[in-house]
Structure formats: structure tokens, C-alpha cells
N, C-alpha and C positions, 0 to 999 in steps of 0.2 A: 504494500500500500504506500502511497505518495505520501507524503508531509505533509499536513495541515498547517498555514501559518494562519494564527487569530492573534489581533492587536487588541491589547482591550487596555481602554483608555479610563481613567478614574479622575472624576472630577470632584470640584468643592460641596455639594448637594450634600446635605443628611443622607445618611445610607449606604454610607462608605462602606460597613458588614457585606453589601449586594455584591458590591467588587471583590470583595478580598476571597468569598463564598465563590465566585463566578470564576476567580484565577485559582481557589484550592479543586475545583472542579476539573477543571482545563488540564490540572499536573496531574492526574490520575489516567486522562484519556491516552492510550498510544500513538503514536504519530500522526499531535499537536505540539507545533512550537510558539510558544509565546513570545508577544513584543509585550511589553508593558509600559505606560506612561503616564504620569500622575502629575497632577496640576499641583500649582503652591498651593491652593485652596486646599485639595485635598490632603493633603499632609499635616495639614493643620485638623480636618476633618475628622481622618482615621484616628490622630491622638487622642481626639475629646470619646470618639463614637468605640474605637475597638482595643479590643486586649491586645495589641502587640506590643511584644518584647521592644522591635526595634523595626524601623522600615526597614530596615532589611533583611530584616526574617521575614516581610512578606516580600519582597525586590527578588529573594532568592530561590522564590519558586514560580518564578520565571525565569527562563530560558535567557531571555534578552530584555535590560530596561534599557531603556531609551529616556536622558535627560528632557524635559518639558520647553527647554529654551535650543534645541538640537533640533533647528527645524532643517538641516542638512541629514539627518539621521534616515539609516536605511528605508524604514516603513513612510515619509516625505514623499517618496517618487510612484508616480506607478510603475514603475518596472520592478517594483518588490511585488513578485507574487505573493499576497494572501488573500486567503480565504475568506476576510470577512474580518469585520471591528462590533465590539462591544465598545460604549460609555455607561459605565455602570459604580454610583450614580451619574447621569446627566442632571449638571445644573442648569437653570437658565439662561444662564450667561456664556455657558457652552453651548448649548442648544441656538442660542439664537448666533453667535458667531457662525453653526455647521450652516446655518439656513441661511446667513447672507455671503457666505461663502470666504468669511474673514481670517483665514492661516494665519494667523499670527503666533499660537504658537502650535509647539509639534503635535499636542491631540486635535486641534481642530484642523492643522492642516492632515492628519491621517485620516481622519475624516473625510474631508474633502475628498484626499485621495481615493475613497472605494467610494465616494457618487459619483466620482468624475471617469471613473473607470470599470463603473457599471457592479461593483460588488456589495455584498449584504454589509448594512450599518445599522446596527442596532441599538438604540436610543432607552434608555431607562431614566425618561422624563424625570425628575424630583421636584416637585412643589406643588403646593395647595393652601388655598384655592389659587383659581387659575384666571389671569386677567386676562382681556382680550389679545393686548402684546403678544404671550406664551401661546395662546391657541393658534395665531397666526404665525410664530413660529416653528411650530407641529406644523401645520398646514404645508409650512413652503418646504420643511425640510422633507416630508413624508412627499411632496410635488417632485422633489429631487429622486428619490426613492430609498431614502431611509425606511427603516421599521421603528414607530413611535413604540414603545412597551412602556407604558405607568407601571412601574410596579406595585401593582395591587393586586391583594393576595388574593388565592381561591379557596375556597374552605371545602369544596367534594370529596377533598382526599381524608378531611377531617384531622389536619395539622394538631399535634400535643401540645406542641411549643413555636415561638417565634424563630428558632434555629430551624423547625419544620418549614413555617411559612419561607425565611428568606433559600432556603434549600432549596424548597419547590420553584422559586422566583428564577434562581440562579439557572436553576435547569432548563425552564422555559427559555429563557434568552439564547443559553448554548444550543438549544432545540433549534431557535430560530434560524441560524446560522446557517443550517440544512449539510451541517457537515457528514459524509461519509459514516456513518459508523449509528446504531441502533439510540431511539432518543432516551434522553434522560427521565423526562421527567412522567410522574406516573398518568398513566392518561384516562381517562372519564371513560369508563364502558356501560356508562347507562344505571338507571336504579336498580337494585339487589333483587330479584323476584323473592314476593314473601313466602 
């Protein structure tokens, strides 16, 4: 089997656990290699929101980080084959950068780089409520051909814990991807017959 490359990008947004869940996900799968890229915002985010030792006990299960102001870095270009980008959390402030199309820096320009080159990007919107500005930000990036994903959770599977809900969250996004390989997350086969 080929290499999967997934760039998944971690922005400022509440929910930073979605990312760190989405890349412990990603290091299990077999040939997937990770880019990782994390904004100033979020590094500040993951301190307040998750248990880690240190960023780079999470930086080291990814294969590849890529610095935030490294907008030369290899996932930049499209001639880096991959497969496909997570932002997980998507703040608004990244979200509306993906949807006017403002590289400024390397997550939104990797961004860019799979609408403009026709590959899956998948968006894990964070905020609420949602003012006009945000929806028409969804709109144009989703016009581009991103995947908007709120993450909000689904209860069918009847989740224990919040570790259940962002797990099942994590898996839908890698689902979306449409990578190679049998989906994650558990799927809805209908009510139980009584």
C-alpha cells in the first residue's frame, strides 16, 4: 500500500483535545504520515485545555512538524503529494483566512494548498453562536470545496464519557478524508429490533 500523507493543522479555537485525539488516531493507522502544524494561538490553547507533559510529547507523534511561520515548508507547495488536511480545532480566524484565501501563514497556506489543488480539507469549525460573518465564511470556504464539520457530538452510539464523544468526533473527521483503509468511527445500523 502507498503512503498516506494527512497534514492536520491545529488552530487557536477551544478544543485543542479534537487535534491532539485526531493526531493520537492518525499514529496508530499504517501507512499514514503526518505533517503537523500548530498556530501561536494554539499552543497557548493546548496548555490551558490538555494534559500534556510538553508540546513535544505531542510534536513527537508526528512524523513531521512543520514551524507555523515556515510558509517555504514542504506541505506550502502543491507538488507535496497529500492526501488530504485536517484543522482540528478551526478557529475563526483561520477559517475565514482559508475562505479569502489569505497564506499568511503555513496552516492556512496548506490549506489553500489542497482547495487549490483539488484535495479533501476538513474544517472543525469552533464557535458558538455563530454571527453572520462565520456562516458566510463556511459558505465560501465549503464554495471552495472544503468539508465544514462543527464538531458536535452524536449520542447513537450512547458515549460514557467526553473522551467517548471527542473519540467518536476524531474518527469522523479521519473518516472524512476517505483514506484507503476500513472507517473508524462506529456507524449507525439502525434501531435494535425489540
Amino acid at each position: 500500500m502507498t503512503v498516506q500523507r494527512v497534514i492536520l493543522g491545529i488552530s487557536g479555537a477551544s478544543g485543542a483535545v479534537l487535534g491532539v485525539r485526531i493526531l493520537e488516531r492518525l499514529a496508530t493507522l499504517a501507512d499514514v504520515e503526518t505533517h503537523l502544524v500548530i498556530s501561536e494561538a494554539a499552543r497557548r490553547t493546548l496548555a490551558l485545555e490538555c494534559d500534556l507533559d510538553t508540546l513535544e510529547s505531542l510534536t513527537a507523534l508526528a512524523h513531521h512538524h512543520h514551524p507555523i511561520g515556515d510558509v517555504g515548508a514542504s506541505i506550502a507547495s502543491g507538488s507535496f503529494r497529500a492526501h488530504g488536511m485536517i484543522v482540528a480545532p478551526c478557529s475563526m480566524q483561520t477559517l475565514s483566512a482559508i475562505a479569502t484565501g489569505r497564506a499568511d501563514t503555513l496552516l492556512s497556506r496548506a490549506a489553500d494548498v489542497q482547495l487549490k489543488e483539488r484535495r479533501r480539507l476538513v474544517l472543525l469549525a469552533r464557535e458558538t453562536p455563530l454571527h453572520l460573518g462565520h456562516l458566510r465564511s463556511m459558505v465560501a470556504a465549503t464554495e471552495m470545496g472544503a468539508i465544514i464539520m462543527p464538531p458536535v457530538p452524536a449520542f447513537y452510539h450512547r458515549p460514557a464519557s467526553v473522551a467517548d464523544i471527542v473519540d467518536h468526533l476524531a474518527c469522523r473527521a479521519i473518516d472524512l478524508l476517505a483514506l484507503p483503509q476500513p472507517t473508524l468511527a462506529k456507524q449507525w445500523e439502525g434501531p435494535k429490533p425489540d
